[in-house]
N, CA, C and O atoms as a GROMACS GRO file, in nm:
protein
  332
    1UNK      N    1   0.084  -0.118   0.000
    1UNK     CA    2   0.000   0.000   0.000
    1UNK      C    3   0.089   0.124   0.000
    1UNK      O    4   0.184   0.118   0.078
    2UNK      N    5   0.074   0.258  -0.087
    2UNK     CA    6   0.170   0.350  -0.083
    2UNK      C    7   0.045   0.449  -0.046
    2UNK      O    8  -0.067   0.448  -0.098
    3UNK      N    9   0.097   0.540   0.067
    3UNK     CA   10   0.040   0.646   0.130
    3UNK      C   11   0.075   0.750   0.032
    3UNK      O   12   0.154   0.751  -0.063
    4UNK      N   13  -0.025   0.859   0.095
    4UNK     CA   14   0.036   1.028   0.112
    4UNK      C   15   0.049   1.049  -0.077
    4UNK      O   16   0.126   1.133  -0.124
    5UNK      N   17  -0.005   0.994  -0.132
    5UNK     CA   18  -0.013   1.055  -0.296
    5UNK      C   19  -0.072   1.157  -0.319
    5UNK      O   20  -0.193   1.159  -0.295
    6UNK      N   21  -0.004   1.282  -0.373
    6UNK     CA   22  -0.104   1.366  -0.377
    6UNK      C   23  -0.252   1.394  -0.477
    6UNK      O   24  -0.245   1.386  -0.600
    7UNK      N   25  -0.331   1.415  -0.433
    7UNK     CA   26  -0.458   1.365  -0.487
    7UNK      C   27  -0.469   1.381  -0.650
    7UNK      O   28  -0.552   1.316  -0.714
    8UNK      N   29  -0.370   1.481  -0.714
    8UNK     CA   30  -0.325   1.533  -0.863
    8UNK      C   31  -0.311   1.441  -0.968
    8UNK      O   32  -0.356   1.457  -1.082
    9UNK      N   33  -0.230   1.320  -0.916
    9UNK     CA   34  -0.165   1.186  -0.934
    9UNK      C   35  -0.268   1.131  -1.030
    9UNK      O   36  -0.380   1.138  -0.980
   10UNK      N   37  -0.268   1.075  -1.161
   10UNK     CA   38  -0.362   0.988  -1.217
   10UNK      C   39  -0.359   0.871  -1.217
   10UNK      O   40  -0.240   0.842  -1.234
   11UNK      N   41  -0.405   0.801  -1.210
   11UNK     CA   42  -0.355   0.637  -1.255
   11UNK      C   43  -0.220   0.606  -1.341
   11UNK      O   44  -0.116   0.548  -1.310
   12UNK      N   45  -0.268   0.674  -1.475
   12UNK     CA   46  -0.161   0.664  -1.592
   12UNK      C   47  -0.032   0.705  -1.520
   12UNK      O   48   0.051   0.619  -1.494
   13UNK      N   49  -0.012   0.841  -1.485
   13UNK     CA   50   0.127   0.884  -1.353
   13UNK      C   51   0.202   0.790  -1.284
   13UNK      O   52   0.315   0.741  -1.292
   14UNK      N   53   0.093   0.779  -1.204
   14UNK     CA   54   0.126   0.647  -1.095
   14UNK      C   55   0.207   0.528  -1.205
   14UNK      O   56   0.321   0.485  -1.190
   15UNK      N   57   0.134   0.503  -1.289
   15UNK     CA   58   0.222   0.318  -1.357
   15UNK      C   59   0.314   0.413  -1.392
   15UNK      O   60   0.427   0.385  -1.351
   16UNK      N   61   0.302   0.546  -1.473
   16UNK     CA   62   0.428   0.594  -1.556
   16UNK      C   63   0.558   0.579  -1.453
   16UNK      O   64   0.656   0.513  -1.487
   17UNK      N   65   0.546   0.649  -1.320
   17UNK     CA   66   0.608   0.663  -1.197
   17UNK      C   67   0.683   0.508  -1.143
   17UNK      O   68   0.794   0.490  -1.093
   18UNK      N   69   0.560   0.401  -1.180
   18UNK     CA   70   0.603   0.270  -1.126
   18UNK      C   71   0.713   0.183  -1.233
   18UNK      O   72   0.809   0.109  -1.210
   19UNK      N   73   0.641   0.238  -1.374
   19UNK     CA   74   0.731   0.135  -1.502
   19UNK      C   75   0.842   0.221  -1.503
   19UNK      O   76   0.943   0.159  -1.538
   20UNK      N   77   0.861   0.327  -1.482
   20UNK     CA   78   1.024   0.371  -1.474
   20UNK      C   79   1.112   0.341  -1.361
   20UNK      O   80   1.233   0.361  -1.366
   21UNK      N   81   1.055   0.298  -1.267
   21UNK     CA   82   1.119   0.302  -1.147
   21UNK      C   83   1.198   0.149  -1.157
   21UNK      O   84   1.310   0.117  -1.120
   22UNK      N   85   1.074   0.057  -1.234
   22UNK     CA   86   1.124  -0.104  -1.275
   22UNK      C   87   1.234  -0.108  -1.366
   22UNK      O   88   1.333  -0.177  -1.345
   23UNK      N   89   1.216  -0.028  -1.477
   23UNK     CA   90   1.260  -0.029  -1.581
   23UNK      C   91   1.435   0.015  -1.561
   23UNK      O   92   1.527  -0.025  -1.632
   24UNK      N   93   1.445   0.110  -1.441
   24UNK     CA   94   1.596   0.149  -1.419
   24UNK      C   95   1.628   0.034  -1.287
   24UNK      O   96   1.742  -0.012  -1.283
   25UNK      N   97   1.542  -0.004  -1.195
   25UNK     CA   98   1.602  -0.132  -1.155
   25UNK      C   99   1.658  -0.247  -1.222
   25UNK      O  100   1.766  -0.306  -1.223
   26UNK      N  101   1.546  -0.255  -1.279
   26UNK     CA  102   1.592  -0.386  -1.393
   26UNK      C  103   1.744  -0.408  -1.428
   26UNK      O  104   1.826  -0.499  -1.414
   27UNK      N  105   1.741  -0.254  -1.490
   27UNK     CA  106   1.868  -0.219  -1.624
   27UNK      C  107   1.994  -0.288  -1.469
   27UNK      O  108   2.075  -0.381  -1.477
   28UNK      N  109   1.964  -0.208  -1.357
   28UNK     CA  110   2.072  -0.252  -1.237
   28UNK      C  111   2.081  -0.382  -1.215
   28UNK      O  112   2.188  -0.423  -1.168
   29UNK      N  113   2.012  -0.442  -1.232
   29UNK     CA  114   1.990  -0.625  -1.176
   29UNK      C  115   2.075  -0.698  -1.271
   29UNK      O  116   2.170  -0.776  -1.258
   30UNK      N  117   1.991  -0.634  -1.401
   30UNK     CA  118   2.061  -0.747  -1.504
   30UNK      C  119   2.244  -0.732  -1.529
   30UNK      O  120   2.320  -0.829  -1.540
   31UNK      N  121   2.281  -0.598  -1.534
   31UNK     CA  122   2.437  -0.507  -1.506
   31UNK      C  123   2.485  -0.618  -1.355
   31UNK      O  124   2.572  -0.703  -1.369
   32UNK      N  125   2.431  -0.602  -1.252
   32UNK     CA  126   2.523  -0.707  -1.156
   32UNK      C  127   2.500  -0.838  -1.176
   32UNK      O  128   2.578  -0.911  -1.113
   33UNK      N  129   2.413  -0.899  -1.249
   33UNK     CA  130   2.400  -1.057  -1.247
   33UNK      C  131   2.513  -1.105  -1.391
   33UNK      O  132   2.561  -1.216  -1.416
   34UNK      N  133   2.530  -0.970  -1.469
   34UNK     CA  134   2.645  -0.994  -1.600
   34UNK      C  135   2.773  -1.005  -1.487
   34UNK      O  136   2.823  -1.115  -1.464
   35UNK      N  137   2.822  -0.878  -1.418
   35UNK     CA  138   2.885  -0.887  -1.379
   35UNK      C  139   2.940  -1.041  -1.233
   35UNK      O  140   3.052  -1.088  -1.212
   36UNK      N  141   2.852  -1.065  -1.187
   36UNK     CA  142   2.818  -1.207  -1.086
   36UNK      C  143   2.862  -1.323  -1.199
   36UNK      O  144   2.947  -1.403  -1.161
   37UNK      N  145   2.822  -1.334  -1.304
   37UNK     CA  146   2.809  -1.453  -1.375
   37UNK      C  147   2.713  -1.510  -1.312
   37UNK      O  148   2.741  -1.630  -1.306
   38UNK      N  149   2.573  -1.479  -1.241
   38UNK     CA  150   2.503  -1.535  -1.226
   38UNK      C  151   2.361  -1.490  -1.384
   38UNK      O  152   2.348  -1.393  -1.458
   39UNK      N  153   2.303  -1.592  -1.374
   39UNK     CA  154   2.175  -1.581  -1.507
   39UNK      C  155   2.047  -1.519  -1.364
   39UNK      O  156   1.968  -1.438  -1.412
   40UNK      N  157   2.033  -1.534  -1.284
   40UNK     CA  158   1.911  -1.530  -1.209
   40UNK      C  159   1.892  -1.424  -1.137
   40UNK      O  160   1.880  -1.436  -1.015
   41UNK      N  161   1.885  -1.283  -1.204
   41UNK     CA  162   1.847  -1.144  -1.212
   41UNK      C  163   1.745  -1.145  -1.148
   41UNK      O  164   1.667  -1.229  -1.192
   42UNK      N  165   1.690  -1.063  -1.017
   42UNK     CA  166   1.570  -1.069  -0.946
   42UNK      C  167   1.517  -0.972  -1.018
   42UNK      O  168   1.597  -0.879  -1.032
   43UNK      N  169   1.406  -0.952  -1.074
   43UNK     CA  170   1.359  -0.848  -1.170
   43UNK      C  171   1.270  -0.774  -1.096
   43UNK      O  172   1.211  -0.845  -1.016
   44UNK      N  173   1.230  -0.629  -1.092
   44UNK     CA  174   1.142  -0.591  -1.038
   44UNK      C  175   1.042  -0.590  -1.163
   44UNK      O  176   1.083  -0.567  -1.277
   45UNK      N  177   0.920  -0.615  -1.136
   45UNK     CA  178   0.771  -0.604  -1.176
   45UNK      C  179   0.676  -0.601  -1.081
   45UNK      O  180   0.694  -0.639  -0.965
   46UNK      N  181   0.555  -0.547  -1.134
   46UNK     CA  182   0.414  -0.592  -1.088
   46UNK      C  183   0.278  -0.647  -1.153
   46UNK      O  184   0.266  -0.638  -1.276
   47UNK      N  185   0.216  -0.681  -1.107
   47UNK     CA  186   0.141  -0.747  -1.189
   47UNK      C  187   0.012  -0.685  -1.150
   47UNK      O  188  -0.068  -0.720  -1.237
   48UNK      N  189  -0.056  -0.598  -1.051
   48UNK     CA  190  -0.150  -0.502  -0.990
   48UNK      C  191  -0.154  -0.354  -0.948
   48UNK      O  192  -0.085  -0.320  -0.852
   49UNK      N  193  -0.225  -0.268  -1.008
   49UNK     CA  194  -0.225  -0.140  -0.919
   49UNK      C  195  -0.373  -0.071  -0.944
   49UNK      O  196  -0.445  -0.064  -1.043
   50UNK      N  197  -0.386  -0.022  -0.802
   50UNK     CA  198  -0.495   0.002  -0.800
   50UNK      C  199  -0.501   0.128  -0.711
   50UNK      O  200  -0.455   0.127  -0.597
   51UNK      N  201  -0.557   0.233  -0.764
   51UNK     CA  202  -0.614   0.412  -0.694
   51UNK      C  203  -0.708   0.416  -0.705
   51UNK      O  204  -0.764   0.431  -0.814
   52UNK      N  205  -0.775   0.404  -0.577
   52UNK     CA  206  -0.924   0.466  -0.579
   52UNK      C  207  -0.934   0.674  -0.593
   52UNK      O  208  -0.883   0.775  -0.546
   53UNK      N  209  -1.035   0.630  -0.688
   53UNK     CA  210  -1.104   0.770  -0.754
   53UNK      C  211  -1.196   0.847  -0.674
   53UNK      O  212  -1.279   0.778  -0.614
   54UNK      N  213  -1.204   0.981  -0.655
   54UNK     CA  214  -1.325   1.031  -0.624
   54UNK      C  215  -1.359   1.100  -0.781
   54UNK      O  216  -1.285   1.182  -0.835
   55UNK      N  217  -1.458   1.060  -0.827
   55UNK     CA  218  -1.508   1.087  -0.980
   55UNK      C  219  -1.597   1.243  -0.973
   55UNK      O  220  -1.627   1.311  -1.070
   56UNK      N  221  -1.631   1.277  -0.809
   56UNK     CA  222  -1.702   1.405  -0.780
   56UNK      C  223  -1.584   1.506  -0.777
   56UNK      O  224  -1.606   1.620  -0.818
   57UNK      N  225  -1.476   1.479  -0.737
   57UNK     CA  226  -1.383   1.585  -0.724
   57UNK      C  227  -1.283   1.566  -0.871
   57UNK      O  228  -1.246   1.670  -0.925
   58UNK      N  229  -1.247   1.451  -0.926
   58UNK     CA  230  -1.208   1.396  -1.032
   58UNK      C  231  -1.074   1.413  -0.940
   58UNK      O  232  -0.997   1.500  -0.981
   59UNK      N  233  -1.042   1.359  -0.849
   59UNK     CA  234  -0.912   1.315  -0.772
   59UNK      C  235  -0.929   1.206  -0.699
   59UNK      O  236  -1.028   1.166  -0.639
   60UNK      N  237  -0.761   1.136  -0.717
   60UNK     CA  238  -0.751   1.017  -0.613
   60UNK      C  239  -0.753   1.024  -0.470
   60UNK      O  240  -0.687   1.116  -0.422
   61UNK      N  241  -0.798   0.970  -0.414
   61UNK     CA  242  -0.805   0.957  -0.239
   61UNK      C  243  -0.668   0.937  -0.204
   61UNK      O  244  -0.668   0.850  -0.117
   62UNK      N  245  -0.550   0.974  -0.227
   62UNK     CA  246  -0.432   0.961  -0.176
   62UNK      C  247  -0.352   0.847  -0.126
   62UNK      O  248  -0.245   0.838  -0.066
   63UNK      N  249  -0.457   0.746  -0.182
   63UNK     CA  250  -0.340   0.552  -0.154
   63UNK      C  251  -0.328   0.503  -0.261
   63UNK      O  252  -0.355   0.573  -0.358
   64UNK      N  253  -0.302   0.425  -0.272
   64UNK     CA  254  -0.295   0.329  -0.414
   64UNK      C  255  -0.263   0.183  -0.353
   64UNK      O  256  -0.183   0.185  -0.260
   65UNK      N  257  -0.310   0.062  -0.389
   65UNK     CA  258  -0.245  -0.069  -0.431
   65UNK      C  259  -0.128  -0.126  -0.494
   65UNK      O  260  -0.169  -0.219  -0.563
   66UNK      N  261  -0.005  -0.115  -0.505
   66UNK     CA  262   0.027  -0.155  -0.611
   66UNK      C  263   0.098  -0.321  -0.539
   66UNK      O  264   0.167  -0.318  -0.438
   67UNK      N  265   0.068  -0.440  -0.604
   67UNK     CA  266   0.126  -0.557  -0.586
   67UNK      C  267   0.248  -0.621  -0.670
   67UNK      O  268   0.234  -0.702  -0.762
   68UNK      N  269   0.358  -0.575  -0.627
   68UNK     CA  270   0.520  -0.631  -0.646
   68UNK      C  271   0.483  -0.765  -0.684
   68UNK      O  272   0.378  -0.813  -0.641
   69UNK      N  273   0.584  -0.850  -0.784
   69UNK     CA  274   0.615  -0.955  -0.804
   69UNK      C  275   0.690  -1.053  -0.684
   69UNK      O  276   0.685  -1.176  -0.672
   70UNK      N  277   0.745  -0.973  -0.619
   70UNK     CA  278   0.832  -1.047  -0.538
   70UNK      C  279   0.856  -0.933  -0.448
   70UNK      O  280   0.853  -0.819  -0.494
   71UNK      N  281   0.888  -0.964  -0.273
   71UNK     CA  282   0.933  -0.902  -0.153
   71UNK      C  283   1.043  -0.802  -0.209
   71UNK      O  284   1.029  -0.681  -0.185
   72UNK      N  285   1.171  -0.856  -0.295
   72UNK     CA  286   1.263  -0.750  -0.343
   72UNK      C  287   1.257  -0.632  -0.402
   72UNK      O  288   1.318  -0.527  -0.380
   73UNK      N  289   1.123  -0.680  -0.531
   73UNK     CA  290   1.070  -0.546  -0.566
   73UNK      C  291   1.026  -0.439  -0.496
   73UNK      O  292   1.045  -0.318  -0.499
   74UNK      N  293   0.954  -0.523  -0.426
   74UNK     CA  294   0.862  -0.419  -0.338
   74UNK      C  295   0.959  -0.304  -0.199
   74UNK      O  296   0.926  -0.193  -0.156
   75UNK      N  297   1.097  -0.403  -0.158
   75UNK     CA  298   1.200  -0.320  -0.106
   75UNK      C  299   1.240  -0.226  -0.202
   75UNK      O  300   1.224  -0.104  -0.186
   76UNK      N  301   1.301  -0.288  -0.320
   76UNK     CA  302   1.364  -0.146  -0.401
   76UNK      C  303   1.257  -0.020  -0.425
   76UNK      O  304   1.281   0.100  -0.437
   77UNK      N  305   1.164  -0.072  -0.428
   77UNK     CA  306   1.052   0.047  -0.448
   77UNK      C  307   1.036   0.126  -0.351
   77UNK      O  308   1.052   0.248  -0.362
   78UNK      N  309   1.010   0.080  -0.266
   78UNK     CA  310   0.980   0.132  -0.111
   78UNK      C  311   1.152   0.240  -0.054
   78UNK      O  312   1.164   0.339   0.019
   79UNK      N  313   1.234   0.173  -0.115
   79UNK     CA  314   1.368   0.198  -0.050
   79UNK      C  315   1.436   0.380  -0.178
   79UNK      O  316   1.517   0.470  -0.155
   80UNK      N  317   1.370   0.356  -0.264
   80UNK     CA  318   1.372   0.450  -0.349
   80UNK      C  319   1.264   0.561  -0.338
   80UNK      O  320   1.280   0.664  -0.403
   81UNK      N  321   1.139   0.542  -0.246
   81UNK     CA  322   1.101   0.634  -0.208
   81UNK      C  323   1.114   0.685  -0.072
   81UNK      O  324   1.048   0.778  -0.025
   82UNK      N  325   1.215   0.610  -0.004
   82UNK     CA  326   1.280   0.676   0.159
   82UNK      C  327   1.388   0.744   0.136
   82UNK      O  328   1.425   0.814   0.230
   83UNK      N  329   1.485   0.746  -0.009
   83UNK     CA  330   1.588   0.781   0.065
   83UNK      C  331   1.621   0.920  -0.032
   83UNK      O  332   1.716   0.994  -0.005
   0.00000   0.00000   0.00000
């Protein structure tokens, strides 16, 4: 669950916000698993997201859903918006 969004935020934002955030993890995962000689890159994805709407104000209520593929994703995500 991600708090405190400001209500401005659209859906489309939000994934835009989420597929870039994957998309430059990724690029990092796959760069140390070349470098590891390992093949088994933990990838960040998701496969769910969800903002509830107020359709009277035409703004989001300030949470969202979004469901990580895996616990790691969901750290790098989380860890990229603490620091």
């Amino acid at each position: 669950m991600m708090k405190n969004i400001p209500t401005s935020i659209s859906r489309s934002m939000l994934m835009d916000i989420v597929d870039q955030h994957c998309i430059e993890e990724n690029k990092k995962a796959i760069t140390m698993s070349n470098h590891d000689d390992h093949q088994d890159a933990i990838l960040s994805e998701y496969d769910f997201l969800y903002l509830p709407m107020d359709f009277v104000r035409r703004a989001n209520l300030g949470y969202a859903f979004v469901n990580f593929t895996t616990s790691v994703a969901a750290m790098r995500f989380y860890n990229s918006l603490t620091t």
